[in-house]
C-alpha positions as CSV (number, residue, x, y, z in Angstrom):
1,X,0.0,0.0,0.0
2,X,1.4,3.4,-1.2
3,X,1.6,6.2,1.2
4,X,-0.9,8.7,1.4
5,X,-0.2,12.1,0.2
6,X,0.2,14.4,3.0
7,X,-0.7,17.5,1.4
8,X,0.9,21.0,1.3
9,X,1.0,21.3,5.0
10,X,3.2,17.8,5.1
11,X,1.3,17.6,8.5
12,X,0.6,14.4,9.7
13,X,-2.2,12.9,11.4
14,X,-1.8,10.9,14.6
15,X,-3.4,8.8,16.9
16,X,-3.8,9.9,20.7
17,X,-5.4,8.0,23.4
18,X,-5.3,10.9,25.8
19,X,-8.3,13.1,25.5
20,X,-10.6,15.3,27.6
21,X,-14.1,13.9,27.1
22,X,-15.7,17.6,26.8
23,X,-13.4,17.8,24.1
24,X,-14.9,14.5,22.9
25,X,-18.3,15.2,23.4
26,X,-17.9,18.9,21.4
27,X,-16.7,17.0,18.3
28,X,-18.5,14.5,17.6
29,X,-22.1,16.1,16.9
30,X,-19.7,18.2,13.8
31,X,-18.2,15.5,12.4
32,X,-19.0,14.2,9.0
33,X,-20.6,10.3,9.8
34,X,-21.1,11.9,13.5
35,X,-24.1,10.1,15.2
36,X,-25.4,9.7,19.0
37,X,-23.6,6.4,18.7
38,X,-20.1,8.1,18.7
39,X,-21.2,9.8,22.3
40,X,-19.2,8.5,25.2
41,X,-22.3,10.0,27.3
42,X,-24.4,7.9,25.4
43,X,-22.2,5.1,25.6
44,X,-21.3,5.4,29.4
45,X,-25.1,3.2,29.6
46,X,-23.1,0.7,30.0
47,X,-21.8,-0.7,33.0
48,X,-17.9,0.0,33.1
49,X,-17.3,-4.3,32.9
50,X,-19.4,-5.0,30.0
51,X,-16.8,-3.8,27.8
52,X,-12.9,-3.3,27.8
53,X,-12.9,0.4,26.2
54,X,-10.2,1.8,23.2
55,X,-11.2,4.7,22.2
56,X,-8.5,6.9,19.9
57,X,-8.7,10.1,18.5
58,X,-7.0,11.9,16.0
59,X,-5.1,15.1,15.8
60,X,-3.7,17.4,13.4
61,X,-1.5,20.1,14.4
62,X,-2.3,19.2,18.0
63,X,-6.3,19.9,17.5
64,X,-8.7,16.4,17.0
65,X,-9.8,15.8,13.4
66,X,-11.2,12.8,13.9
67,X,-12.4,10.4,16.9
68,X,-12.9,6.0,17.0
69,X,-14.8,4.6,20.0
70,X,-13.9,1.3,19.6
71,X,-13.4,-1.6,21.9
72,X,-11.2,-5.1,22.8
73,X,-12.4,-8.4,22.2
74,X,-11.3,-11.4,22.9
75,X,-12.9,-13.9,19.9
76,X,-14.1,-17.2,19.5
77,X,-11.4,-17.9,17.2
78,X,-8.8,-16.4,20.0
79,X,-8.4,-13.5,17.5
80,X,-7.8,-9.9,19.5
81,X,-10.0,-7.6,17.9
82,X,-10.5,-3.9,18.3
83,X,-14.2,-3.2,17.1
84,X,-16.3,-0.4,16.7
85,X,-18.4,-0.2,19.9
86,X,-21.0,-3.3,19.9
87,X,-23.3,-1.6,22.4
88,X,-24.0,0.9,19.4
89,X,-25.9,0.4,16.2
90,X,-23.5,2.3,14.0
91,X,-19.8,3.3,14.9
92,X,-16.4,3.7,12.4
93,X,-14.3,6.7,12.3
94,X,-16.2,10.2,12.1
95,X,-13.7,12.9,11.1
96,X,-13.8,17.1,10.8
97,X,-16.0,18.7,7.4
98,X,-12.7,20.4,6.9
99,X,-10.5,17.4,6.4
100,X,-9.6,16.4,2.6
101,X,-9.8,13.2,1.0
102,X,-5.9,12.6,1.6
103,X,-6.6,13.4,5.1
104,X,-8.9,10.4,5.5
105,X,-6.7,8.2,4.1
106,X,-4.0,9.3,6.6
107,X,-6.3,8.5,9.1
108,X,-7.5,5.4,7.8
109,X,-3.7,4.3,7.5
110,X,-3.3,5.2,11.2
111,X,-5.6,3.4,12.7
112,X,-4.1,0.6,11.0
113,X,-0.4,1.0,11.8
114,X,-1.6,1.7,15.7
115,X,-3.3,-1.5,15.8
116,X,-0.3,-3.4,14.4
117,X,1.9,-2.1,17.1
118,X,-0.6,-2.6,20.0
119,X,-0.7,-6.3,18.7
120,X,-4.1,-6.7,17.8
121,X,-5.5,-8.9,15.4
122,X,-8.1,-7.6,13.8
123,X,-10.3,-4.2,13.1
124,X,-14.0,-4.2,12.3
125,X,-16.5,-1.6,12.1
126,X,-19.4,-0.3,10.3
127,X,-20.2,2.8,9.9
128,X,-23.5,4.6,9.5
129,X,-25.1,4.5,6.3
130,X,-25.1,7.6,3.9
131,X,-28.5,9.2,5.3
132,X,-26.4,9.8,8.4
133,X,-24.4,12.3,6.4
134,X,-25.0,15.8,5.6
135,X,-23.7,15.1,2.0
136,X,-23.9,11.8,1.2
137,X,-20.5,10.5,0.1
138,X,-18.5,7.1,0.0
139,X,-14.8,8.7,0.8
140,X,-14.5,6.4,4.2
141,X,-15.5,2.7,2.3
142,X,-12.5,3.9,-0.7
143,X,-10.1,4.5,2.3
144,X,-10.8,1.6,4.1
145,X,-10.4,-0.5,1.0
146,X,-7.0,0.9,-0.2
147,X,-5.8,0.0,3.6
148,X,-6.7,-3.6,3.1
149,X,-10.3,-3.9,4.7
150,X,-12.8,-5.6,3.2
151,X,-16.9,-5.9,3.3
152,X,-17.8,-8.8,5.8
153,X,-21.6,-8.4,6.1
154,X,-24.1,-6.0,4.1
155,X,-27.3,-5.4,5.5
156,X,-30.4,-3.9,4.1
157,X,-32.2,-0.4,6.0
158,X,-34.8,1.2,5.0
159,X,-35.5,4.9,5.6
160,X,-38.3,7.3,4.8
161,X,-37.6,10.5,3.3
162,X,-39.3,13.3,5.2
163,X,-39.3,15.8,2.3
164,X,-43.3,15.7,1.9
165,X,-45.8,17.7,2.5
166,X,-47.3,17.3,6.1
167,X,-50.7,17.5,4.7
168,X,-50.1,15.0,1.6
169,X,-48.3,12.1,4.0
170,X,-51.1,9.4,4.3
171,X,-51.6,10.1,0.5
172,X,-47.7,8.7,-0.1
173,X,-48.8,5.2,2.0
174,X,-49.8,2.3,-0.2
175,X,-53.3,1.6,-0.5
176,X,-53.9,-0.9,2.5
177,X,-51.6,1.4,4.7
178,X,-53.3,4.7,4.1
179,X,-56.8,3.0,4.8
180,X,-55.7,1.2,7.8
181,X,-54.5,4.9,9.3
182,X,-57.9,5.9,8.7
183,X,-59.9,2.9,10.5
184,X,-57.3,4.3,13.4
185,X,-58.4,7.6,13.2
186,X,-62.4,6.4,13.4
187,X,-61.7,4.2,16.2
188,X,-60.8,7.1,18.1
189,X,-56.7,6.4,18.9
190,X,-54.9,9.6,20.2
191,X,-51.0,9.6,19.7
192,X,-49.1,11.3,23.0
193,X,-45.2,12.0,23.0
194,X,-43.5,11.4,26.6
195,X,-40.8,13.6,27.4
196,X,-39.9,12.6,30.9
197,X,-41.5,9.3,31.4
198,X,-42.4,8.4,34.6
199,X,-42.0,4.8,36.5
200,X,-45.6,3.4,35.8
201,X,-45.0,4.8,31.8
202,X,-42.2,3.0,31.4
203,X,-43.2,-0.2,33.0
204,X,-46.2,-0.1,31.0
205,X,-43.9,0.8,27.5
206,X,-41.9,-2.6,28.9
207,X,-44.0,-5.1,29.5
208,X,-45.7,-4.1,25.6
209,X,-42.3,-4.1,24.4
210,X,-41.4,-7.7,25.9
211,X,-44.9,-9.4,25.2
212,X,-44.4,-7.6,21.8
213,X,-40.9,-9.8,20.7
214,X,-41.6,-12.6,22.5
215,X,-44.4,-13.0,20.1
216,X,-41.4,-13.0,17.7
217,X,-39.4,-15.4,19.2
218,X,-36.7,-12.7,20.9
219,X,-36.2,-10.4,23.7
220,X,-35.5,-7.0,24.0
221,X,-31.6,-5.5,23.2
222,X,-31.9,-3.1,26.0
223,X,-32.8,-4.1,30.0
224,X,-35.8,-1.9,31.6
225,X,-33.0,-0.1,33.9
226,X,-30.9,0.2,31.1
227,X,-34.3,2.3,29.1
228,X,-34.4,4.1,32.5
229,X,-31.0,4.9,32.1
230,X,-30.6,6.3,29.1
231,X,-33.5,8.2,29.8
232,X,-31.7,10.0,32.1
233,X,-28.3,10.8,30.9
234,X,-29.4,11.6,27.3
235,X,-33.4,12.8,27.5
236,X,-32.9,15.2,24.6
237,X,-31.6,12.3,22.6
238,X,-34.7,9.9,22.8
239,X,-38.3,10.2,21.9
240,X,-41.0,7.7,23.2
241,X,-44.1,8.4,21.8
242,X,-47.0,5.8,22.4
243,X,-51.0,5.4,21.3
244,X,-53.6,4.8,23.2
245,X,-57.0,3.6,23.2
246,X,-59.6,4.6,25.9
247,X,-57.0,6.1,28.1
248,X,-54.9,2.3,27.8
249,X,-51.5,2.8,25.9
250,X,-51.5,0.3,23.2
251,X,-48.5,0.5,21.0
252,X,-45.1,2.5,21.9
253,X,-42.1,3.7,19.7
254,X,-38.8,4.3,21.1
255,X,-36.4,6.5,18.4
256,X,-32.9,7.8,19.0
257,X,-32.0,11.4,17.5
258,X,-28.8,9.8,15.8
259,X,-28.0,13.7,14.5
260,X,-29.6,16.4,12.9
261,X,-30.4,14.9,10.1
262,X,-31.2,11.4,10.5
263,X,-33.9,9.5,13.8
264,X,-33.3,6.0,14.2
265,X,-36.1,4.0,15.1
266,X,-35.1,1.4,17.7
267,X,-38.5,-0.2,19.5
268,X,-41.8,-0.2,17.8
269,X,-44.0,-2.7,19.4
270,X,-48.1,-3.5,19.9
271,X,-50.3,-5.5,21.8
272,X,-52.0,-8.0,19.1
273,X,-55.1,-7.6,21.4
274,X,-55.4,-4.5,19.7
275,X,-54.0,-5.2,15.9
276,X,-58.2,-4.7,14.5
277,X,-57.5,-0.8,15.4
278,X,-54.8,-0.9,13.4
279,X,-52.0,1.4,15.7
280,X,-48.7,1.0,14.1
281,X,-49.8,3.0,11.0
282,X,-51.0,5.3,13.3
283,X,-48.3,5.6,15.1
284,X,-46.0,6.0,12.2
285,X,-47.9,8.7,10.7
286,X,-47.1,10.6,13.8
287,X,-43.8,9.5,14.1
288,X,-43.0,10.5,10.4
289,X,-44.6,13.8,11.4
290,X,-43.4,14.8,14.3
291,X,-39.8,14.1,13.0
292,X,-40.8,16.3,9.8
293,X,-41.7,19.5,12.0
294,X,-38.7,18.7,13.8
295,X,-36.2,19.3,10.9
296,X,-35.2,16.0,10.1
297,X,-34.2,14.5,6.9
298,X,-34.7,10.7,7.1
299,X,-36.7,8.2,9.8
300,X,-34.5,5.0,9.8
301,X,-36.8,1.9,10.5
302,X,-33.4,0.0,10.8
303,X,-32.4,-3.2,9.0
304,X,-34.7,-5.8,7.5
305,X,-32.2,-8.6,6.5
306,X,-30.7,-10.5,9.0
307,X,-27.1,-11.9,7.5
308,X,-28.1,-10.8,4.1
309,X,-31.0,-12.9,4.2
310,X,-34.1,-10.5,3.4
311,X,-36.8,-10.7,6.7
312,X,-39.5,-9.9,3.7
313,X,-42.3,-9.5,6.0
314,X,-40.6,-6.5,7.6
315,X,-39.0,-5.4,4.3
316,X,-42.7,-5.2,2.8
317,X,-44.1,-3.3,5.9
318,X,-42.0,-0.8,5.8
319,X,-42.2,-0.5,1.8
320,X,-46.2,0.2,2.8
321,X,-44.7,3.9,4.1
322,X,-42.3,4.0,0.9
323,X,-39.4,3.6,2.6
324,X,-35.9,3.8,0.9
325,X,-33.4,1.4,0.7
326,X,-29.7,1.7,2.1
327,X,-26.5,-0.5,2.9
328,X,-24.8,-0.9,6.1
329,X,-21.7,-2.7,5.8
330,X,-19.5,-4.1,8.3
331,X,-15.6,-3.5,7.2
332,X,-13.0,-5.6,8.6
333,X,-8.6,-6.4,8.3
334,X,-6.9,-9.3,9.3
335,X,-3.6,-7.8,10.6
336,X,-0.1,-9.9,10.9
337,X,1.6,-8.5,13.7
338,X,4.8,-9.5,15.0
């Protein structure tokens, strides 16, 4: 691998472990691929055990340019591998708007060479996909590539854009969709956002949430405490909204404010009892709306393939809201070091 250009400043970019974490937290909402995920707040959820921490960032003439949380792992294959943060849905480098394309690759090379000479074995990560950006571009997957990584798993997301017109929004659902939003309306369902939910809000938000995937065979990512929790450090980062039908809550949604472009939806969930009202198109009609007033460019219903393998009844659904389709890739090297 050839050496990247440094440029007419012939100023290099290096990695530094030491960092203040206000200085960390100030960055990352600036930086191009920048997302809640890259938050150490956000990420402090987590009990300090869970997770042997390695976060790096990167300077330039003394000032950070760029920033990897990233963490140690111990594989099954016995493999020491230093991973972007699996207690995040998205993670990868996130570098300054200012940087050039020469500049990435510096950083790219890096984080490379620094891994070889902690000893580590691997690097894997995956980055947000483009929606996440403010100009969508594909410099960091080119980078990556040149350094030697390659694409070890590609899953499909689906967003909606929120570029419509609030009043012409049911008009843009499928046939089946728009008219089951209507039967919601007739039945009388009232959407309610929850800014500081309190105990018996988010039990109730819970125990629909677990009854919810256990109908589907799984179990929650996240612990009620660990909800709780994040409600707490990060409030203006969340938004629960739920419906409800005769003063009983129903259905819930659970979105993270990734940026200020792109909302993440992490927990929608329903109580079948209920499925004849029809509440999830309800509820995201007024999720798609609310995040439009807000400002927001995209709603992320998150993936629908599950190791490349399509999960077609979820792909469908959220076709029914015309929902876009993106790739997040997982990047990974296989370093000799020694």
């Amino acid at each position: 691998m050839t050496t990247p250009e440094l440029g007419d400043s012939h100023t290099p970019i290096i990695v530094d472990v030491e960092f203040n974490p206000k200085e960390w937290e100030s960055f990352w909402p600036g930086a191009v691929n920048g997302t809640l995920f890259n938050s150490l707040q956000f990420l402090s959820y987590h009990p300090p055990e869970r997770f042997q921490s390695q976060h790096i960032v990167f300077r330039r003439k003394g000032n950070i340019v760029g920033l990897f949380p990233a963490v140690l792992v111990t594989e099954k294959d016995e493999a020491l591998s230093w991973i972007s943060h699996p207690g995040a849905s998205y993670g990868g480098p996130v570098w300054s708007p200012k940087l050039h394309y020469h500049h990435l690759e510096q950083m790219a090379a890096a984080l490379v060479e620094y891994a070889r000479g902690k000893g580590f074995n691997r690097i894997r990560l995956t980055p947000p996909p483009v929606i996440y950006s403010e100009h969508p571009e594909q410099a960091l997957p080119f980078a990556l590539l040149r350094q030697g990584f390659s694409i070890v798993r590609t899953e499909l997301t689906q967003a909606v854009r929120l570029d419509f017109k609030p009043e012409s929004l049911a008009e843009g659902f499928v046939n089946k969709t728009r008219t089951a939003f209507r039967r919601a309306q007739r039945e009388g369902l009232t959407f309610r956002l929850i800014d500081q939910p309190t105990a018996e809000e988010l039990d109730r938000f819970w125990e629909i949430l677990v009854v919810n995937r256990a109908g589907l065979g799984v179990v929650p990512a996240h612990s009620r405490e660990e909800i709780e929790r994040l409600h707490n450090l990060i409030p203006e980062r969340l938004m629960l909204a739920i419906v409800e039908y005769k003063s009983q809550m129903i259905a819930v949604i659970w979105n993270f404010l990734c940026n200020k472009r792109t909302v993440l939806e992490f927990y929608m969930a329903h109580l079948a009892e209920y499925q004849h009202l029809r509440p999830v198109p309800f509820l995201t009609y007024h999720s798609l709306l609310w995040a439009h007033k807000q400002g927001y460019r995209y709603l992320d219903f998150g993936i629908s393939s599950i190791w490349g393998e399509p999960t077609w009844g979820l792909l469908k659904f959220k076709e029914n809201f015309y929902a876009q389709h993106y790739l997040r890739q997982t990047y990974q090297i296989e370093l000799k070091t020694g």
